[in-house]
TIMAR-910788 format. One record per residue (C-alpha): residue in three letters; residue number from 1; x, y, z. Coordinates in steps of 0.02 Angstrom, whole numbers, plus 50000, padded with zeros to 5 digits. Each point is the difference from the previous one (the first is absolute). Layout:
r->ALA	k->NUM	px->X	py->Y	pz->Z
...
END
This chain:
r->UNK	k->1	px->42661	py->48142	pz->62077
r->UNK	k->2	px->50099	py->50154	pz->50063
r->UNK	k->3	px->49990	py->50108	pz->49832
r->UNK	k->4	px->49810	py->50084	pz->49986
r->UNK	k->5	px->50055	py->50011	pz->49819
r->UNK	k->6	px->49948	py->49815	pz->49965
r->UNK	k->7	px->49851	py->49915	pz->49969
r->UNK	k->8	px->49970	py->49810	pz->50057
r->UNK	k->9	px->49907	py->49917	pz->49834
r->UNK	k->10	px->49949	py->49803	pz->49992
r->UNK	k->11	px->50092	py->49884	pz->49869
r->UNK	k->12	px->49848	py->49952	pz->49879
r->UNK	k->13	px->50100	py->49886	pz->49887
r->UNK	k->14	px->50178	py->49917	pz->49982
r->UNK	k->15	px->50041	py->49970	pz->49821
r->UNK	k->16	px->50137	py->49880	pz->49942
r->UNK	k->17	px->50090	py->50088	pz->49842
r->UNK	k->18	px->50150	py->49910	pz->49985
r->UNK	k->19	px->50139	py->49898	pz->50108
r->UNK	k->20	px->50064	py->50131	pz->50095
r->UNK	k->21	px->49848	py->50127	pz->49977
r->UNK	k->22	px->49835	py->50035	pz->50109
r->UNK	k->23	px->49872	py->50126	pz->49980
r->UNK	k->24	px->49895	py->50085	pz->50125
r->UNK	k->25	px->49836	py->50065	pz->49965
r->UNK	k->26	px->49947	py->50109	pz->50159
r->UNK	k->27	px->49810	py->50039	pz->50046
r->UNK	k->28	px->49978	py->50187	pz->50015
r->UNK	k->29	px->49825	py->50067	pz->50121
r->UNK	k->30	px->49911	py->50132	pz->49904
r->UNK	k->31	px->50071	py->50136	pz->50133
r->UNK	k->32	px->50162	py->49951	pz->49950
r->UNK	k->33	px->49969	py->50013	pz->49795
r->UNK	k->34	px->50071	py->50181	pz->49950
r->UNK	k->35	px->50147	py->49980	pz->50123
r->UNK	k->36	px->50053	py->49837	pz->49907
r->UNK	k->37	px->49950	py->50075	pz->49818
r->UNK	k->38	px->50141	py->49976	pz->49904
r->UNK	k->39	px->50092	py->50034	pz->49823
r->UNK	k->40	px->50077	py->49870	pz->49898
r->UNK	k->41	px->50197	py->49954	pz->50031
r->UNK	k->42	px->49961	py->50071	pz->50178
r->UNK	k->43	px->50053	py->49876	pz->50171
r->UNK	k->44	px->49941	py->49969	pz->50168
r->UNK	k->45	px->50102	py->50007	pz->50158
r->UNK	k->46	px->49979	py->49849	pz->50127
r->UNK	k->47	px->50047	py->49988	pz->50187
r->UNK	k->48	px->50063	py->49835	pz->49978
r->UNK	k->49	px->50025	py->49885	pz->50199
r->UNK	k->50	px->50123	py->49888	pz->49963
r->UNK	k->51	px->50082	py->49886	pz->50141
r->UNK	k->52	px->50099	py->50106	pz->50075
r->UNK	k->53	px->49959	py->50186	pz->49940
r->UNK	k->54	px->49888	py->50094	pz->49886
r->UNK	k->55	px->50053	py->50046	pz->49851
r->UNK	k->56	px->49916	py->50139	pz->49879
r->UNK	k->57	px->50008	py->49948	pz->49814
r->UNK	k->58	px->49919	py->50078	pz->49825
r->UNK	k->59	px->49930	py->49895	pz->49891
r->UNK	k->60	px->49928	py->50061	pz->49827
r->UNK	k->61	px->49795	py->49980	pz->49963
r->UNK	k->62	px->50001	py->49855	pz->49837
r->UNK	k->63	px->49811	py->50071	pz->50009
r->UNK	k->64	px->49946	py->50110	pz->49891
r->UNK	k->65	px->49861	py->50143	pz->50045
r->UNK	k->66	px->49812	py->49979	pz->49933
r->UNK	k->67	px->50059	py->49859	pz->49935
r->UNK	k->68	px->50024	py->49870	pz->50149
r->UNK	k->69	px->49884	py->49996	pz->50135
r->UNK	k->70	px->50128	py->50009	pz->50135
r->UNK	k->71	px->50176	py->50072	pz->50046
r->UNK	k->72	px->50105	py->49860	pz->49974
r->UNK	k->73	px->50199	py->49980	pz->50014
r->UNK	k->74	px->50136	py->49866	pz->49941
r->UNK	k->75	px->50139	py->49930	pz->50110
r->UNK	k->76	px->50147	py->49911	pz->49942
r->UNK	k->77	px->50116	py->49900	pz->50113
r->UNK	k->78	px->50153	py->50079	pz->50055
r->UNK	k->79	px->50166	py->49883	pz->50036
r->UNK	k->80	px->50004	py->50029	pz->50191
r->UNK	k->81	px->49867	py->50149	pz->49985
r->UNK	k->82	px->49888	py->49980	pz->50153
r->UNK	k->83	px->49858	py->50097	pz->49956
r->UNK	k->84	px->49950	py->49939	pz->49822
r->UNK	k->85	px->50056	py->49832	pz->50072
r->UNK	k->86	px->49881	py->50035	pz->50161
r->UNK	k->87	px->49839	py->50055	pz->49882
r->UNK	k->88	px->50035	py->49840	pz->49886
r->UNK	k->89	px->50024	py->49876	pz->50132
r->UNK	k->90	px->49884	py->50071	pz->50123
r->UNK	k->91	px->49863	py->50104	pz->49938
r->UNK	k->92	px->49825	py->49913	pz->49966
r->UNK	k->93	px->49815	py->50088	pz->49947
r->UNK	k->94	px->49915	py->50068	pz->50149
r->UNK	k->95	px->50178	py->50057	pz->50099
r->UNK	k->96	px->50039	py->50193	pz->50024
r->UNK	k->97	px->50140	py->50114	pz->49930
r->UNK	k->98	px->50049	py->50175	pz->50044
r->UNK	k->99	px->49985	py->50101	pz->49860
r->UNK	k->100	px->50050	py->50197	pz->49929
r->UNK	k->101	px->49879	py->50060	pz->49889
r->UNK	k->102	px->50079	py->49997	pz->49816
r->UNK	k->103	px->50137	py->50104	pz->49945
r->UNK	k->104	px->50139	py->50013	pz->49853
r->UNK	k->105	px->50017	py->50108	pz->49859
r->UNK	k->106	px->50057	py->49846	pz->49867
r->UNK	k->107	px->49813	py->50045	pz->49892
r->UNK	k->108	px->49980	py->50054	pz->49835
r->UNK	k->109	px->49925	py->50198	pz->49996
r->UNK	k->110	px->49899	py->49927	pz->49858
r->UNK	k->111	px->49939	py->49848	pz->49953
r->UNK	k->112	px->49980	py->50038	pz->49819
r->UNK	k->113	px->50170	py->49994	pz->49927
r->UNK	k->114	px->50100	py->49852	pz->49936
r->UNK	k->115	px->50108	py->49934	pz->50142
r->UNK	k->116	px->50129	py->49878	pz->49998
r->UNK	k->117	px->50031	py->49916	pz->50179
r->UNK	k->118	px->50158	py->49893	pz->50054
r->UNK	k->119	px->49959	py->49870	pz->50128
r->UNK	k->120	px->50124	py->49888	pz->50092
r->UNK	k->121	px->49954	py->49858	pz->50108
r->UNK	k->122	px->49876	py->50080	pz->50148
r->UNK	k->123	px->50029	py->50154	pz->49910
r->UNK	k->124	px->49834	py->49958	pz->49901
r->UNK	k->125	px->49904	py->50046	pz->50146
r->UNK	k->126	px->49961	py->50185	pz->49974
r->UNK	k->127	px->50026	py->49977	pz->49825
r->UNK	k->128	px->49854	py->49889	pz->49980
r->UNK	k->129	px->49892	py->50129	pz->50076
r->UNK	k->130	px->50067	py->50136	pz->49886
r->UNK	k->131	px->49962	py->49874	pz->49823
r->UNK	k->132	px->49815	py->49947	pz->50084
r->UNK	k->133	px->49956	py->50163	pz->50033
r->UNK	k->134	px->50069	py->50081	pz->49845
r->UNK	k->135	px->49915	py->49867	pz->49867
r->UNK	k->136	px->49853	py->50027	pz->50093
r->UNK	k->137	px->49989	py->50191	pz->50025
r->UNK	k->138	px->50125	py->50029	pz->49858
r->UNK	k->139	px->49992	py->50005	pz->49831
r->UNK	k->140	px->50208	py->50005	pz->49973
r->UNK	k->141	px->50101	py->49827	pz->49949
r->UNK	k->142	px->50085	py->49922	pz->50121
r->UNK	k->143	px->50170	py->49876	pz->50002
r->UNK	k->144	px->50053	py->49907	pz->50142
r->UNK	k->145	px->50177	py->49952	pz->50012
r->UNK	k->146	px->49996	py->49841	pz->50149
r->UNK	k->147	px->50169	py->49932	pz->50060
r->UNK	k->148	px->49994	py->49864	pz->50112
r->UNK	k->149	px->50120	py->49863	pz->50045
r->UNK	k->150	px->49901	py->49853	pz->49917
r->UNK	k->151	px->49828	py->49943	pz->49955
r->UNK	k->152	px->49959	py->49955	pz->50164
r->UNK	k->153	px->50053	py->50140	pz->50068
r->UNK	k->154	px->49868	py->50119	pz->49903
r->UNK	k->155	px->49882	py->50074	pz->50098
r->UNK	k->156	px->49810	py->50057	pz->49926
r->UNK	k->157	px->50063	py->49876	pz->49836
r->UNK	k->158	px->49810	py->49968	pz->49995
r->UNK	k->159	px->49937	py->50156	pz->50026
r->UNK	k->160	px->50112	py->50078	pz->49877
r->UNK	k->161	px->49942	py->49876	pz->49871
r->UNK	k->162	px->49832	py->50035	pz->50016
r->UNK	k->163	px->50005	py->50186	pz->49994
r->UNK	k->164	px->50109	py->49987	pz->49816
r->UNK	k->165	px->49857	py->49893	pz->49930
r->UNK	k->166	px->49865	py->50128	pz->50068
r->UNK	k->167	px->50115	py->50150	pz->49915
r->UNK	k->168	px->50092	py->49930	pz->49859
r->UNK	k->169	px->50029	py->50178	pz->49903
r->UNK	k->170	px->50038	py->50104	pz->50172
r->UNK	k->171	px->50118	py->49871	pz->50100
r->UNK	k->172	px->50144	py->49893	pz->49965
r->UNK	k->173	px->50116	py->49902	pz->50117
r->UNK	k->174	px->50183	py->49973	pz->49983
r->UNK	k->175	px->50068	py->49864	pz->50111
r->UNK	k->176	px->50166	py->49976	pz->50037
r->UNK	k->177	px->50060	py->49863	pz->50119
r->UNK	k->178	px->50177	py->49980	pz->50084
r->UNK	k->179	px->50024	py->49819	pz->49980
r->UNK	k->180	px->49982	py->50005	pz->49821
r->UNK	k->181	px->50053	py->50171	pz->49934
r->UNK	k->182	px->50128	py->50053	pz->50155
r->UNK	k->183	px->50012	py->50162	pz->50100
r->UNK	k->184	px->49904	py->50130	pz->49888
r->UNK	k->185	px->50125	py->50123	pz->49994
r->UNK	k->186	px->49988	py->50203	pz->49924
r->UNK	k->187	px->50032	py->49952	pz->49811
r->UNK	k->188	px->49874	py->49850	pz->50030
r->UNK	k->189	px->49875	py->50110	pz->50056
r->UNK	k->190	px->50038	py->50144	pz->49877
r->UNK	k->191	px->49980	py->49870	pz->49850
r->UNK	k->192	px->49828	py->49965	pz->50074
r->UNK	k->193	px->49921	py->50142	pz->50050
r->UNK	k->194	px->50096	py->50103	pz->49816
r->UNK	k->195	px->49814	py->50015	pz->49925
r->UNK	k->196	px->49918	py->50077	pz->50138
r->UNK	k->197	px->50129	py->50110	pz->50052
r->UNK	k->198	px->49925	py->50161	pz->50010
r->UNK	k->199	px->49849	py->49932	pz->50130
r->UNK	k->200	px->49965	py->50054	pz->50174
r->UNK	k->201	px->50103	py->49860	pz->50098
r->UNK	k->202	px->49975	py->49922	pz->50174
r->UNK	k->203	px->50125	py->49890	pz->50078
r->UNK	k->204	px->49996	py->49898	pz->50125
r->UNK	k->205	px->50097	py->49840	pz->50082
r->UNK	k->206	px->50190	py->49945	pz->50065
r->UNK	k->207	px->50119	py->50128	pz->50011
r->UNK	k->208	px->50114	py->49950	pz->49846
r->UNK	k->209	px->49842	py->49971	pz->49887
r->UNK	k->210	px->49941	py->50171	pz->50043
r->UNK	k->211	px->50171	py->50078	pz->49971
r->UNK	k->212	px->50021	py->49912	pz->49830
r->UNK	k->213	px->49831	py->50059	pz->49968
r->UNK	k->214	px->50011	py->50168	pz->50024
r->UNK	k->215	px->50169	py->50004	pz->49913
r->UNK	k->216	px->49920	py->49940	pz->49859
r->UNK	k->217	px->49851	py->50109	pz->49977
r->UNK	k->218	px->50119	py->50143	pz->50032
r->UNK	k->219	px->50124	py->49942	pz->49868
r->UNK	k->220	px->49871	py->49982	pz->49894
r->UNK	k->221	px->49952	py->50189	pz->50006
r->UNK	k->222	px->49869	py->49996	pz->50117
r->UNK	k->223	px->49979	py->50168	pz->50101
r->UNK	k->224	px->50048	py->49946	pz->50206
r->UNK	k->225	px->49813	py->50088	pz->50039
r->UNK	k->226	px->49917	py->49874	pz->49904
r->UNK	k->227	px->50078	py->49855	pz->50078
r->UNK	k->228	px->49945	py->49946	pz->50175
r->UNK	k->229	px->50068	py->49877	pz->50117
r->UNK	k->230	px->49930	py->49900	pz->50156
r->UNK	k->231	px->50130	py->49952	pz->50118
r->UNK	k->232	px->49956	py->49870	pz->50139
r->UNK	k->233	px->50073	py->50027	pz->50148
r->UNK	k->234	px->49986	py->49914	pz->50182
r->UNK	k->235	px->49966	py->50112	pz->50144
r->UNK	k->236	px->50127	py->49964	pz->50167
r->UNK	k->237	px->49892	py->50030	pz->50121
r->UNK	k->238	px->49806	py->50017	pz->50033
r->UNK	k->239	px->49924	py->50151	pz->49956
r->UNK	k->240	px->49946	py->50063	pz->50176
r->UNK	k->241	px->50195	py->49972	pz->50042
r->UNK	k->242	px->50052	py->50108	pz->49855
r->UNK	k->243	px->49892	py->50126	pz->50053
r->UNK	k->244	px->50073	py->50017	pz->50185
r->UNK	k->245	px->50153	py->50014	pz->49910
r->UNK	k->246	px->49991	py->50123	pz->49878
r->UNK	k->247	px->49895	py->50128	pz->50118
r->UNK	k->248	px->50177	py->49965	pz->50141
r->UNK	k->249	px->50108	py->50044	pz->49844
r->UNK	k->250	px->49893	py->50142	pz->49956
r->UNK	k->251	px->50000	py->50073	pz->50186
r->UNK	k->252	px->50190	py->49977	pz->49982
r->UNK	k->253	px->50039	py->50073	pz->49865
r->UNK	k->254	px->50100	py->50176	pz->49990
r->UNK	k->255	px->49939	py->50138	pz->49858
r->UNK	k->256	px->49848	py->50127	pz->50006
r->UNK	k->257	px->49847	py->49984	pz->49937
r->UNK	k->258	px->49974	py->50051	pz->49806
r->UNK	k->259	px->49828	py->50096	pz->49898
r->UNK	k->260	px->49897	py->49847	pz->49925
r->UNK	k->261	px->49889	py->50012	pz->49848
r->UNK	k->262	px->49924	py->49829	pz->49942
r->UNK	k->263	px->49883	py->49948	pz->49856
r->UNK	k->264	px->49901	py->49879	pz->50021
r->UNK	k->265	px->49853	py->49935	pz->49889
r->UNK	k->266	px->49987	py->50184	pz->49929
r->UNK	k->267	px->49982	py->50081	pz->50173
r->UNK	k->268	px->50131	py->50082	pz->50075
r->UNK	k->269	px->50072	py->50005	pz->50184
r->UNK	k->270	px->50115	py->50114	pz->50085
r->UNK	k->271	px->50082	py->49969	pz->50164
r->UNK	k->272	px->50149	py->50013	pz->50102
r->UNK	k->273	px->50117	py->49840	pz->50066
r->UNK	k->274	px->50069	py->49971	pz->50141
r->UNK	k->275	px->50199	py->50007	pz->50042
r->UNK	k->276	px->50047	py->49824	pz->49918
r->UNK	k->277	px->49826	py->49926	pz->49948
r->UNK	k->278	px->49951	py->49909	pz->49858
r->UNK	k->279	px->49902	py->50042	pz->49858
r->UNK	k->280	px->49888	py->49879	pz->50034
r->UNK	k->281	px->49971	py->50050	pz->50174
r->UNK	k->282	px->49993	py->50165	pz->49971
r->UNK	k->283	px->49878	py->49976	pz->49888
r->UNK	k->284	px->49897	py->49883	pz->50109
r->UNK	k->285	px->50000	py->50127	pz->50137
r->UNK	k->286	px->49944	py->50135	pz->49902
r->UNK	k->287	px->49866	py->49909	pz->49940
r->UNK	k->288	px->50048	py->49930	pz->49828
r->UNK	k->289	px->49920	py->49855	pz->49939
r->UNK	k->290	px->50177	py->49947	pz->49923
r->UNK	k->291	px->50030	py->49812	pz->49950
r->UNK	k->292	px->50070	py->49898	pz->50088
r->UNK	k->293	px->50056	py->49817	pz->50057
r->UNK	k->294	px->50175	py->49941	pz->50052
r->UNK	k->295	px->50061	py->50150	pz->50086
r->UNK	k->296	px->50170	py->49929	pz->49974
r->UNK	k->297	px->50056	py->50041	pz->49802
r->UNK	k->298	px->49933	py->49834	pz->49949
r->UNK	k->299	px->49848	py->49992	pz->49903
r->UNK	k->300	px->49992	py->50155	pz->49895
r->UNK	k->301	px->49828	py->50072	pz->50066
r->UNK	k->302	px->50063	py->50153	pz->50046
r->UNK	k->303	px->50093	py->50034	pz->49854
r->UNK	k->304	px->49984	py->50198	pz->49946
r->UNK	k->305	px->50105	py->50131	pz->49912
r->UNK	k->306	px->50077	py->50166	pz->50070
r->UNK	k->307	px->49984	py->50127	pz->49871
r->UNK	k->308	px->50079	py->50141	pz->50128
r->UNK	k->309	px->50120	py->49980	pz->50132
r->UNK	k->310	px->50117	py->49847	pz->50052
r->UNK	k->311	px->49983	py->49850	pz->50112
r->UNK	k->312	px->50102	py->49870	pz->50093
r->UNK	k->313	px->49952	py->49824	pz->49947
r->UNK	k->314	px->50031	py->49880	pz->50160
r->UNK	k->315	px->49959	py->49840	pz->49917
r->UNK	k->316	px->49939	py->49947	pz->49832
r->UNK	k->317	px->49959	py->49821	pz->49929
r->UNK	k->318	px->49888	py->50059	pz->49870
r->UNK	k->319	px->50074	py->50172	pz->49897
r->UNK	k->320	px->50152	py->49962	pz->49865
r->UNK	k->321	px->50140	py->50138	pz->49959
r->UNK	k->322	px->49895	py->50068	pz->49853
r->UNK	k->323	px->49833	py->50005	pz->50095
r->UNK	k->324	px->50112	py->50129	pz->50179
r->UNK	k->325	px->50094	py->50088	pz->49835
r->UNK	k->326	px->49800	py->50045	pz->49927
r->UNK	k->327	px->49947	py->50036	pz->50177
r->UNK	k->328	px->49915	py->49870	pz->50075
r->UNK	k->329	px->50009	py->49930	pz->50172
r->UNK	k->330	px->49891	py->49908	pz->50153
r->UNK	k->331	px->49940	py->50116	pz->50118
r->UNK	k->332	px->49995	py->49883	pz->50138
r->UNK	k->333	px->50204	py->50020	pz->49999
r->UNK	k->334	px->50017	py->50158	pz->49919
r->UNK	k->335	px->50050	py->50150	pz->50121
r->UNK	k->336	px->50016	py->50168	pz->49964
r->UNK	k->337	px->50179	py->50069	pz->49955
r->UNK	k->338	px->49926	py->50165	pz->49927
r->UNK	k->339	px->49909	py->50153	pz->50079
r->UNK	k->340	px->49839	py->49962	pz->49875
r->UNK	k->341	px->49928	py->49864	pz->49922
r->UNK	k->342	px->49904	py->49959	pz->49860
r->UNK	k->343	px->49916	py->49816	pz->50003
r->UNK	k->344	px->49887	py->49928	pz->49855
r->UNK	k->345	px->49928	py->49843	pz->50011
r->UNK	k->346	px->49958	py->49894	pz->49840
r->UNK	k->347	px->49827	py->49998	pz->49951
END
């Protein structure tokens, strides 16, 4: 394990959820608790050793905080995807994974409000944590709009169930299966999410569903600030790799260093960068506790805004036209393109 940043934690339990579905519930020592605390729709990072390299991959918490007694994430099988294929096939209680502490910004700033959420396929993951947490800790109603390909196919059907007979006035479930209704395309979803169309919205699953979902809300009148979007993404390389890489590219890179201000958690930092450095690593070296995962424009940890100043974005995986129009970019692959800088992370 060549990245300090990770933490080696036992597999308590493998859960079967569906055909193509696993989850892992991972035993966390006491020392270990408030680095692995964690807010609902959030993910964990795993160094995944696969035959013949490691691969780093994110994989959203189905747990929900307070409310389940461990951390606990949900793989679905990949065609030809080695990791989720490698944790389903080969992972058993009692082995070890290398894990990041958690990390994403996909979590509701308050857990009181109505929400509707959009779920397709393994999309339900985070999603689930989001609905647990918020019919516990909530008072708000909550609608669930689950895509999946067919019955089978449904992960947490069970689950789900049960939590809509526990909370028949706050929840309701809208199901909508491939093989029997087709693709779920915008005016689909507009049709069915019409009533609740002026609700905090989280979306989360395959590419086109999460397009068409968007679409939707946003035809629908829905401001672009209320609507927020998970996009799963696989990482190339491990993260230790990435890291070697991105601190060459930063040594390489031409361009002076630029005046930093960042807010973070209320407090604020200033600090200088060096000639072609990250955000992120700026910020690391100067001693900001900034979040982070990937390092590589994948995940969405490091997701902030620049409310002064300009940046160059050298990869992104995560941020959508609207979201670099209002502002918003990762730090890990953001690098200065302005004198001064002002960076403000969400709270």
């Amino acid at each position: 394990m060549s990245d300090s940043r990770f933490h080696r934690l036992t597999v308590a339990e493998v859960i079967f959820e569906s055909d193509d579905a696993f989850s892992f519930v991972f035993d966390v020592p006491a020392a270990l608790r408030d680095a692995f605390a964690y807010r609902p729709g959030q993910f964990l990072t795993l160094n995944v050793p696969c035959a013949d390299a490691t691969v780093a991959r994110c994989y959203s918490l189905s747990s929900a905080p307070g409310i389940d007694a461990a951390p606990k994430i949900t793989v679905k099988r990949v065609r030809d995807g080695r990791a989720s294929n490698w944790l389903c096939d080969r992972v058993q209680a009692g082995d070890a994974l290398d894990v990041l502490p958690p990390a994403g910004v996909f979590t509701p700033r308050t857990l009181d409000g109505d929400l509707l959420l959009f779920a397709g396929g393994s999309g339900i993951t985070p999603v689930l944590s989001i609905l647990k947490s918020a019919l516990v800790h909530g008072r708000g109603m909550l609608t669930l709009i689950y895509a999946n390909r067919d019955e089978r196919s449904v992960i947490f059907r069970d689950e789900l169930q049960q939590l809509a007979q526990r909370h028949p006035g706050r929840m309701r479930v809208i199901h909508w299966l491939d093989s029997v209704q087709g693709i779920p395309h915008q005016r689909h979803l507009e049709e069915l999410a019409r009533p609740f169309s002026q609700q905090e919205t989280f979306i989360c699953g395959p590419a086109l569903f999460m397009e068409n979902a968007l679409a939707a809300m946003l035809g629908l009148g829905l401001p672009r600030a209320r609507v927020h979007v998970e996009r799963f993404a696989s990482l190339p390389d491990a993260p230790a790799q990435a890291d070697a890489s991105a601190s060459a590219a930063a040594t390489a890179a031409p361009g002076d260093g630029a005046a930093i201000e960042t807010v973070l958690d209320g407090d604020a930092f200033a600090f200088d960068s060096a000639p072609g450095e990250t955000l992120l690593d700026a910020m690391l070296r100067a001693g900001v506790p900034a979040p982070n995962s990937c390092r590589m424009g994948q995940c969405g940890a490091c997701m902030c805004r620049i409310e002064r100043g300009e940046v160059a974005l050298d990869s992104n995986h995560v941020l959508d036209d609207d979201e670099i129009a209002a502002g918003w970019t990762l730090a890990c692959c953001a690098r200065p393109a302005s004198d001064a800088l002002r960076v403000v992370f969400p709270d």
